[in-house]
C-alpha positions as CSV (number, residue, x, y, z in Angstrom):
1,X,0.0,0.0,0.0
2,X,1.4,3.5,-1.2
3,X,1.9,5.9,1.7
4,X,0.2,9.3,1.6
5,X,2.9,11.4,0.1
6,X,2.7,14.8,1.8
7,X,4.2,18.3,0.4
8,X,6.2,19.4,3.2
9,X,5.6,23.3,4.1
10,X,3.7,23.8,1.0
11,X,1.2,25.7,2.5
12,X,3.7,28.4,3.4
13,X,4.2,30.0,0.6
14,X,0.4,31.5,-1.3
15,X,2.7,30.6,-4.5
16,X,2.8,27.0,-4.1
17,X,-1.1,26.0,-2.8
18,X,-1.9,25.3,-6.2
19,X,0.4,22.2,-5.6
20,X,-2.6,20.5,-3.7
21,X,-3.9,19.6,-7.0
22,X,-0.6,17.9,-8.1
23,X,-0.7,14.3,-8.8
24,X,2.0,13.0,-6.9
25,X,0.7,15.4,-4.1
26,X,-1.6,13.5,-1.3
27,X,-1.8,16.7,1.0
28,X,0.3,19.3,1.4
29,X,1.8,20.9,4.9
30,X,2.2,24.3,6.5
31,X,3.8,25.4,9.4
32,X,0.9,27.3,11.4
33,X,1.2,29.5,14.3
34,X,-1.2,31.9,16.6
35,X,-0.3,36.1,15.3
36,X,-2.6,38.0,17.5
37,X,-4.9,35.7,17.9
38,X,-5.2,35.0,14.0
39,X,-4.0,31.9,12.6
40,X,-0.8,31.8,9.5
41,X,1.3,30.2,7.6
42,X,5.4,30.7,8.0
43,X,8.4,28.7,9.3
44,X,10.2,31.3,11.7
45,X,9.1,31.5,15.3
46,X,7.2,34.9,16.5
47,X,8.0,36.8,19.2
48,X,4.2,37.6,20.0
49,X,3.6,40.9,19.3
50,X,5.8,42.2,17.9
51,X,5.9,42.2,13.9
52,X,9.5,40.1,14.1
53,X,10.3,36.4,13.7
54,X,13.1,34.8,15.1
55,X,15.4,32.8,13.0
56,X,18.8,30.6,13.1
57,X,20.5,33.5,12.0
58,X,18.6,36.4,13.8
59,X,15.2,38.4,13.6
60,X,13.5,39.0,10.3
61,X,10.2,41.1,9.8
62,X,7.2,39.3,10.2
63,X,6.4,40.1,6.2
64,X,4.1,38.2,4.5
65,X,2.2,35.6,5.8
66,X,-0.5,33.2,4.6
67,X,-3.8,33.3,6.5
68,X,-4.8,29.6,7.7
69,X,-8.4,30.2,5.9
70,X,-6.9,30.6,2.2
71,X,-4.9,27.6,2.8
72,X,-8.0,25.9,3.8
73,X,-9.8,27.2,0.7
74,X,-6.9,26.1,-2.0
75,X,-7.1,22.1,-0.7
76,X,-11.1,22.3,-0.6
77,X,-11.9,18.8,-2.4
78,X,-8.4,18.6,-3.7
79,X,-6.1,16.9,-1.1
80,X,-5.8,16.3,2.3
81,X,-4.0,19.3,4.5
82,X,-1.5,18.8,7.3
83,X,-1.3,21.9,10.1
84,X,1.7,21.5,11.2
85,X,0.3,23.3,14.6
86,X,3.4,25.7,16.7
87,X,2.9,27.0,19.5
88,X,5.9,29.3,22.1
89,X,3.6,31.8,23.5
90,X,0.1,30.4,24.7
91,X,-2.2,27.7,23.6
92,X,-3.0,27.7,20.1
93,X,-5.6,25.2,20.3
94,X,-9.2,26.8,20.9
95,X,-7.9,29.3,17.8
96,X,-7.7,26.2,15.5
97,X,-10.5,24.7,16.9
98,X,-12.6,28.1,15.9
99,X,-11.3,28.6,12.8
100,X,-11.8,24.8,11.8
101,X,-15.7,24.9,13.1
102,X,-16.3,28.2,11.7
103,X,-14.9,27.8,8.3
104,X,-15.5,24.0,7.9
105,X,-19.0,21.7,7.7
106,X,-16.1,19.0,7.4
107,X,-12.8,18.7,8.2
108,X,-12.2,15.1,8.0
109,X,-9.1,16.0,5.4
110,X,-7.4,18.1,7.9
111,X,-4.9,16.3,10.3
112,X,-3.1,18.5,12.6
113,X,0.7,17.4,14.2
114,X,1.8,19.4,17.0
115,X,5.6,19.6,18.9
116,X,4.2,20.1,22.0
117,X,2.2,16.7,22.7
118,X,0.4,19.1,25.9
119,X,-0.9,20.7,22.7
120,X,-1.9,18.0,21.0
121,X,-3.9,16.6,23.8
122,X,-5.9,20.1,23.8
123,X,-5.7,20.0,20.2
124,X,-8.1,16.8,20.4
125,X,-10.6,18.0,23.9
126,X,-11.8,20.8,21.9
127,X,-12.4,18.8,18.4
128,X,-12.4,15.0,19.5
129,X,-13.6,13.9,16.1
130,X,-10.5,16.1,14.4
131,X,-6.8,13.6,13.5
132,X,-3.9,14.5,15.8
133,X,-0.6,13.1,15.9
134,X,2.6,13.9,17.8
135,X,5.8,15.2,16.5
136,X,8.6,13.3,17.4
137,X,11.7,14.9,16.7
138,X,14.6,12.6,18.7
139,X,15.7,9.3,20.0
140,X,14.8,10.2,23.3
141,X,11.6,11.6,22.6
142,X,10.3,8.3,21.1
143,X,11.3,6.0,23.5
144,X,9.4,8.3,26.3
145,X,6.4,7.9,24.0
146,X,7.4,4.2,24.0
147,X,7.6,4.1,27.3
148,X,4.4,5.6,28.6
149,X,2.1,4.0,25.7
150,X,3.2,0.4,27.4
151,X,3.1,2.1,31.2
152,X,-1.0,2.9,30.3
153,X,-0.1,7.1,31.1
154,X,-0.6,8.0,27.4
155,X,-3.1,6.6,25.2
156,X,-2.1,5.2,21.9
157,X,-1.4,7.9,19.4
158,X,-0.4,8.4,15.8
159,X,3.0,9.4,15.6
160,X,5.1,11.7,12.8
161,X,8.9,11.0,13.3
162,X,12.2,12.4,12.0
163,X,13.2,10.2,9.6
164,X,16.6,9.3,11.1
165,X,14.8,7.3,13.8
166,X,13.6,4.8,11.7
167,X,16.4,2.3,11.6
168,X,14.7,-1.1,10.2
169,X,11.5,-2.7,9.5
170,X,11.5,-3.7,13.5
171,X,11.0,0.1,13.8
172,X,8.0,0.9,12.3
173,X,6.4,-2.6,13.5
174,X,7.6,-1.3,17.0
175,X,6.3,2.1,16.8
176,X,3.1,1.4,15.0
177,X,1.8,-1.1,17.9
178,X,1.9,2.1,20.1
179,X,0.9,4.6,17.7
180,X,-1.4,3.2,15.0
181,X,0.4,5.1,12.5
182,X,3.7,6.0,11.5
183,X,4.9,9.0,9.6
184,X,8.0,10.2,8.4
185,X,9.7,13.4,7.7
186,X,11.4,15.1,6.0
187,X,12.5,12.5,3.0
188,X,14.2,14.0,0.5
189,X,16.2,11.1,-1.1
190,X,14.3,8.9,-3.2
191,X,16.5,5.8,-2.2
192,X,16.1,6.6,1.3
193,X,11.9,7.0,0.7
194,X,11.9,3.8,-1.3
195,X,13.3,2.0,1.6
196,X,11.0,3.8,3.9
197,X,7.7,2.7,1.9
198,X,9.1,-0.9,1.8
199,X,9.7,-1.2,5.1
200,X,5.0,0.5,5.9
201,X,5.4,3.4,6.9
202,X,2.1,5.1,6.6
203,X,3.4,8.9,5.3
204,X,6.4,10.2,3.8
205,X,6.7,14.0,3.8
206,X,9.5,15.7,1.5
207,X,10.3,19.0,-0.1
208,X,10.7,17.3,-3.2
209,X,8.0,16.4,-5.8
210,X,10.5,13.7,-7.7
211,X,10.3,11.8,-4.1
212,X,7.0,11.8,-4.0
213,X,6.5,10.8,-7.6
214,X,9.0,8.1,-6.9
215,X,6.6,6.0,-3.8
């Protein structure tokens, strides 16, 4: 079974939503983050308030940014949409949950991941019917998730993990039995997604469309 190939921070740029409707494209992904209480699209970190976001290399303006609701317009009936959901400053939850009630009669082809699994756990009391997985972004990370899944303190929960983890077959049979579902990210060698799809893994995201043409 083919593994739903996902366009990996797609939906931050208003230039490239039109890649929803790509056929190697499943569903595409956006970083999304709480601005004054209004929901956009954009990699860097805010600092709240003020109009600046904080990268590697130092502040930036805040500049252009792509409002969650035209993001949720371009996939409309077109593919599947992955809110990639940040949070640094305050819960961004019940703003999702609004804008998803408010703007959506259905959002069964939205699927939020979240860093911050408190989040994520928010993410799914205000919208229990909505798809939320965790982020797992290190070694360490996913054997705590391991770890309390098989303890009975955390529920079984889809998982999206930094590729590197995924060392073997025995992986993703391990993870899956706590998690359901196992994604990957962010694949950007064909070889390396190949070996990936061969081995079940339920999602691959990359930057690049010739991977996901590829699986």
């Amino acid at each position: 079974m083919r593994p739903t190939r996902i366009l990996h921070r797609a939906g931050n740029v208003h230039d490239l939503l039109h890649m929803a409707a790509h056929p190697s494209v499943d569903a595409i992904e956006a970083d999304i983050w709480v601005v004054n209480g209004q929901l956009y699209a954009h990699h860097e970190r805010p600092l709240g308030r003020i109009p600046l976001l904080l990268k590697s290399t130092g502040f930036t303006h805040l500049g252009h940014r792509v409002p969650l609701e035209v993001i949720l317009e371009a996939v409309a009936e077109t593919s599947d949409f992955i809110v990639d959901l940040r949070s640094w400053f305050g819960d961004p939850a019940p703003d999702l949950a609004r804008v998803l009630t408010t703007t959506l009669d259905d959002f069964t082809h939205v699927h939020v991941t979240c860093e911050s699994w408190v989040v994520a756990d928010r993410m799914r009391e205000w919208l229990p019917g909505l798809d939320v997985a965790y982020s797992v972004r290190s070694g360490r990370q996913l054997r705590k998730f391991m770890a309390e899944v098989d303890a009975g303190r955390r529920a079984p929960t889809p998982v999206t993990v930094r590729e590197r983890l995924i060392e073997s077959p025995a992986s993703v049979t391990e993870v899956r039995a706590r998690a359901g579902r196992v994604g990957v990210w962010t694949v950007d060698d064909v070889d390396r997604a190949l070996e990936l799809k061969s081995w079940g893994v339920d999602q691959i995201v990359s930057n690049r469309l010739a991977v996901l043409n590829a699986i």
